[in-house]
C-alpha positions in Angstrom: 7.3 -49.0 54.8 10.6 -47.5 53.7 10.6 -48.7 50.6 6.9 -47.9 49.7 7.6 -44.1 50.6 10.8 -44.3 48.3 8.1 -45.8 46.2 5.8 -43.0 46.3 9.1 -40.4 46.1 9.8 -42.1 42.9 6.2 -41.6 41.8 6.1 -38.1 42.4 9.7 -37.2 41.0 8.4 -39.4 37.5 5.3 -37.5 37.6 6.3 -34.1 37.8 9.1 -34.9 35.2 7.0 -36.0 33.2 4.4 -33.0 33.9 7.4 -30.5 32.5 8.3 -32.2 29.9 5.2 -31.8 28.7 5.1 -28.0 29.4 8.5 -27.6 27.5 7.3 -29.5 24.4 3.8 -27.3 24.8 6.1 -23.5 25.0 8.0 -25.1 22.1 5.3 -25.4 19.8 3.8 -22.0 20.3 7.0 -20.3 20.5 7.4 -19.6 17.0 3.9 -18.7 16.5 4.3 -15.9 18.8 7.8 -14.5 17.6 6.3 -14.9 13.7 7.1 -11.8 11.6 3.9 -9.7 11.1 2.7 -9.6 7.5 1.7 -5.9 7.6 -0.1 -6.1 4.2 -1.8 -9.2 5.2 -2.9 -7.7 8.4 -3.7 -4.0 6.9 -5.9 -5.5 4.0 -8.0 -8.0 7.0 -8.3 -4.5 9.0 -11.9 -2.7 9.2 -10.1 0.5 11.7 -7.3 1.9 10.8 -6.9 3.1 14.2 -6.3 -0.1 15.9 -4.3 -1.2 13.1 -1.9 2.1 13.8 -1.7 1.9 17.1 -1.0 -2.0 17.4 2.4 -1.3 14.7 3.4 2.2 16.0 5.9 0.4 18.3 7.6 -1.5 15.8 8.1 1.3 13.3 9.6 3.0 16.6 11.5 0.0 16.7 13.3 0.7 13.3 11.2 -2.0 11.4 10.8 -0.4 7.8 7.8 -2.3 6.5 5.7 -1.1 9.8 7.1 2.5 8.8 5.7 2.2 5.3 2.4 0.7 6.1 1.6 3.4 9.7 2.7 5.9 6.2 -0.1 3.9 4.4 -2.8 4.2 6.8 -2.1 7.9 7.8 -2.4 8.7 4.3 -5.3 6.8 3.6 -7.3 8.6 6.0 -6.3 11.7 4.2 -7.0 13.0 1.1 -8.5 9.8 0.2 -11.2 10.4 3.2 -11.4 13.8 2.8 -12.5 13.3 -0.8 -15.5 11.4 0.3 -16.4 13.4 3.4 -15.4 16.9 2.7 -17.9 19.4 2.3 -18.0 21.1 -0.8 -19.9 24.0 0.0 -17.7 24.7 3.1 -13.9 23.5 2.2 -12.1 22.0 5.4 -15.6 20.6 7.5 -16.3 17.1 7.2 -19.4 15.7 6.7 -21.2 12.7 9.2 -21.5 9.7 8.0 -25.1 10.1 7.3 -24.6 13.4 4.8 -22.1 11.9 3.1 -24.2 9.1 2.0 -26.9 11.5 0.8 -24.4 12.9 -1.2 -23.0 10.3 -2.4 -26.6 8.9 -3.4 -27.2 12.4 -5.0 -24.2 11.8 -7.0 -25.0 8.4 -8.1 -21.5 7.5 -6.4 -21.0 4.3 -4.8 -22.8 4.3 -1.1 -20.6 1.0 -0.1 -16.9 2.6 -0.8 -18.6 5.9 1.8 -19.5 3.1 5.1 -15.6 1.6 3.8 -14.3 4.3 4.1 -15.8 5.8 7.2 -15.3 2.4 9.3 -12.0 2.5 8.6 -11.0 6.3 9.3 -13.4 7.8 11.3 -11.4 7.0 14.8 -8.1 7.9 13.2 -9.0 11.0 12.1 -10.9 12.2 15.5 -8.4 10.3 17.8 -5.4 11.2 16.4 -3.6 14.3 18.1 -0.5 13.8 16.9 0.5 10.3 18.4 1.3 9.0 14.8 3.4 10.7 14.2 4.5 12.8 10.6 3.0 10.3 8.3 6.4 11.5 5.5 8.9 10.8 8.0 7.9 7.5 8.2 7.9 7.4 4.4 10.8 8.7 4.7 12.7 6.6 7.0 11.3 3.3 5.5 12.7 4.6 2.1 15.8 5.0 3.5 15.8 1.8 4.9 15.3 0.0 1.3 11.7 -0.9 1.7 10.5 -1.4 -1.7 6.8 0.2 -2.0 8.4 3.0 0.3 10.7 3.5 -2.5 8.5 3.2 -5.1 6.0 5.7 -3.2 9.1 8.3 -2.4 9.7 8.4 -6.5 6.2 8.7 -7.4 5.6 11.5 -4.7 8.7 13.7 -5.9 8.0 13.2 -9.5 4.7 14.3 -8.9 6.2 17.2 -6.6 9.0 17.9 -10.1 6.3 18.5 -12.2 4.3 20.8 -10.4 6.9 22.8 -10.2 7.8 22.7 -13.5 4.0 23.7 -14.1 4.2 26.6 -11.6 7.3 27.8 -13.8 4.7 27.7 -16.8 1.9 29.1 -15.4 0.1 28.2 -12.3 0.2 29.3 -9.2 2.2 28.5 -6.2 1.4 25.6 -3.9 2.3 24.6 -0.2 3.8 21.5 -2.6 5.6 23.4 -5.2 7.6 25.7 -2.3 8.6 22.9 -0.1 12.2 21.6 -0.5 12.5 18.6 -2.8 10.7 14.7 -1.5 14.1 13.0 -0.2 16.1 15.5 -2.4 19.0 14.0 -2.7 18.0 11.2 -3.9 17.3 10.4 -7.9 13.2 9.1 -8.1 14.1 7.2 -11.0 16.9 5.7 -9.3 14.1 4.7 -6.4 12.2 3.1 -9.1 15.1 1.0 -10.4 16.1 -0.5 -7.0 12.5 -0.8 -6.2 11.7 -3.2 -8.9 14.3 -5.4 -8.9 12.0 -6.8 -5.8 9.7 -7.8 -8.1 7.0 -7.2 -5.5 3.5 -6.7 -6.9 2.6 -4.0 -4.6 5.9 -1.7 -6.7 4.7 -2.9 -10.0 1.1 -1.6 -9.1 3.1 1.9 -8.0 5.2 1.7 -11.6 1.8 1.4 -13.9 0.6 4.8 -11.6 3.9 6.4 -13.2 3.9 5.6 -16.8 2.9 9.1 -17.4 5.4 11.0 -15.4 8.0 8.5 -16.7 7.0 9.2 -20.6 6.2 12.7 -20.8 6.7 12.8 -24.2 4.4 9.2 -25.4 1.3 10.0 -26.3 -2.0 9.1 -23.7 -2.7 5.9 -25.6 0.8 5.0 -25.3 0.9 5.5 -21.4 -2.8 4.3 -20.9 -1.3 0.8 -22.6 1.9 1.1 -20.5 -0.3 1.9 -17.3 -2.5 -1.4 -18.0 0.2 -3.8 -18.7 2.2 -3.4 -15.7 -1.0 -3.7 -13.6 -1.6 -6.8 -15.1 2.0 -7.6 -14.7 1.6 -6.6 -11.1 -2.0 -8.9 -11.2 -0.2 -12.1 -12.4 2.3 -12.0 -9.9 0.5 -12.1 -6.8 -1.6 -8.5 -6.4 -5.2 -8.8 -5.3 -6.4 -7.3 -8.4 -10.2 -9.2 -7.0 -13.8 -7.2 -7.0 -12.6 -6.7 -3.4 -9.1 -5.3 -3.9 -9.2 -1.6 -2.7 -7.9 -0.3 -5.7 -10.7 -1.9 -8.3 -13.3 -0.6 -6.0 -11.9 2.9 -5.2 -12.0 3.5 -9.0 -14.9 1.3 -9.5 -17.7 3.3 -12.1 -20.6 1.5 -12.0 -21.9 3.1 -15.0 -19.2 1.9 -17.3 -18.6 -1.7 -15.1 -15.7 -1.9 -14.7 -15.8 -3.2 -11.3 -15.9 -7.2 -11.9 -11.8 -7.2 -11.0 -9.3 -9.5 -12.8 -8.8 -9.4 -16.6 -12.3 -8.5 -17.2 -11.5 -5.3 -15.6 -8.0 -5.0 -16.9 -9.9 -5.5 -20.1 -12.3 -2.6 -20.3 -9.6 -0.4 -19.6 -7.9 -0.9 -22.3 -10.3 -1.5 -24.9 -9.5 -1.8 -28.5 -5.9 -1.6 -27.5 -6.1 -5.2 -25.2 -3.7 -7.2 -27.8 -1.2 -4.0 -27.2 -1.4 -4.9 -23.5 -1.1 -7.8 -23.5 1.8 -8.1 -25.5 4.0 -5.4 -23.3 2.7 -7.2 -20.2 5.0 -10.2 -22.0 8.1 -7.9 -22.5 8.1 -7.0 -19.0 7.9 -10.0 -17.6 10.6 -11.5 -19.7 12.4 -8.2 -18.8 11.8 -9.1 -14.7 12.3 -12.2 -15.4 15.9 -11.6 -16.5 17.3 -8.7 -14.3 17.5 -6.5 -16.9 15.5 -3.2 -15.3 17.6 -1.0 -17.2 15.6 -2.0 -20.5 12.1 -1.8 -18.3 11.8 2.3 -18.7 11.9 3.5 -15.6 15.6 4.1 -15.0 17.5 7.5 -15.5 17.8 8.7 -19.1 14.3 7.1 -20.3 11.1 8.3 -21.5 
């Protein structure tokens, strides 16, 4: 008898061994799925509300984590002047429309119904939940530039460029602006000099933010110049990894219907440049090789150029 309980002791003792073993082996294989990095891009461009999205990386760009600091930026912007643009009504500046008007007016303008539902599903709760927990969508630029994200970077340089040459226009002629009489975007910092440490990343999402700035860059190049410039970096930016796809945001937020440009890819990249295609193509080469090599100072975006 004593030996059949030691028996069943033994039993036991195995079994349970064997029962956290098992556990242990179980925790260690979904371990690392649960401490994997979040691909905010990935995540933001799988995302139908912005709000949720917001709110579920708020802590980590708390946290000090730069890309979550660019990308709560990105959505907070988005849900700006981008919505606004779609839902603002023009016969009484500042009051949005519903969902339901702005369709009618988009249907009246012959202006894509699809990119209005898009844009609605993916703002509306931000913009009507959002008192203030966000936070100030340009200090979060602003700290995620500081912290050497690259698309923050490139963003900062485009924003005070933009911010440069409004002033300079207001020195011409225009009038002032809640932009032109605000201290300098990050002003102690050199936009070109963003632009330079930005790109040696070689991410697609700065080379899509470089095309945006071939005509800030080259003041003095004529339109066709820039509008070949413009192309070939975003076909740069295409062939190294952007969604440049009928479904990529920025092919169907600029998508015209009328002239169809909205296929995505090198058909689109195509249209837009037109006659001057073998142009495009051929500077698309010399910044590549240029990437390629290191050598951003010859790319034309440094200090001193254009």
């Amino acid at each position: 008898m004593i030996l059949a309980k030691s028996a069943r002791r033994l039993w036991w003792v195995a079994a349970i061994a064997v029962f956290v073993i098992a556990v242990v082996v179980y925790m260690s294989t979904k371990r690392p799925s649960r401490l994997r990095p979040m691909n905010y891009s990935v995540s933001l461009a799988s995302s139908r509300d912005y709000w949720n999205y917001a709110l579920a990386i708020l802590p980590a760009a708390k946290a000090g984590n730069a890309d979550a600091q660019f990308y709560l930026w990105k959505v907070i912007d988005f849900c700006g002047h981008p919505y606004n643009r779609w839902f603002e009504d023009a016969s009484k500046p500042g009051r949005l429309m519903t969902l339901d008007a702005a369709m009618q007016e988009a249907a009246r303008l012959n202006a894509a119904i699809d990119i209005v539902q898009i844009m609605w599903d993916r703002c509306h709760r931000l913009r009507e939940l959002d008192s203030g927990i966000l936070g100030n969508k340009l200090d979060w630029l602003a700290r995620a530039t500081k912290a050497g994200q690259p698309i923050a970077q490139a963003t900062t340089a485009r924003l005070r460029m933009l911010q440069d040459q409004a002033k300079h226009s207001v020195v011409a002629w225009a009038t002032p602006t809640e932009k032109t009489t605000q201290p300098p975007i990050e002003g102690a910092l050199d936009p070109r000099q963003l632009l330079r440490d930005a790109v040696a990343s070689k991410d697609p999402a700065v080379l899509y933010e470089i095309a945006s700035d071939q005509a800030l860059l080259h003041r003095t190049d004529s339109r066709g110049q820039n509008g070949i410039n413009y192309v070939a970096w975003l076909y740069v930016a295409c062939q190294r990894g952007l969604d440049c796809s009928s479904n990529a945001d920025w092919v169907r937020l600029s998508c015209n219907p009328r002239i169809s440009n909205c296929e995505g890819g090198t058909a689109t990249l195509m249209k837009m440049a037109g006659d001057n295609w073998p142009a495009v193509e051929q500077r698309a080469q010399e910044i590549n090789t240029l990437l390629d090599a290191g050598r951003w100072d010859e790319l034309g975006i440094g200090a001193g150029t254009g």
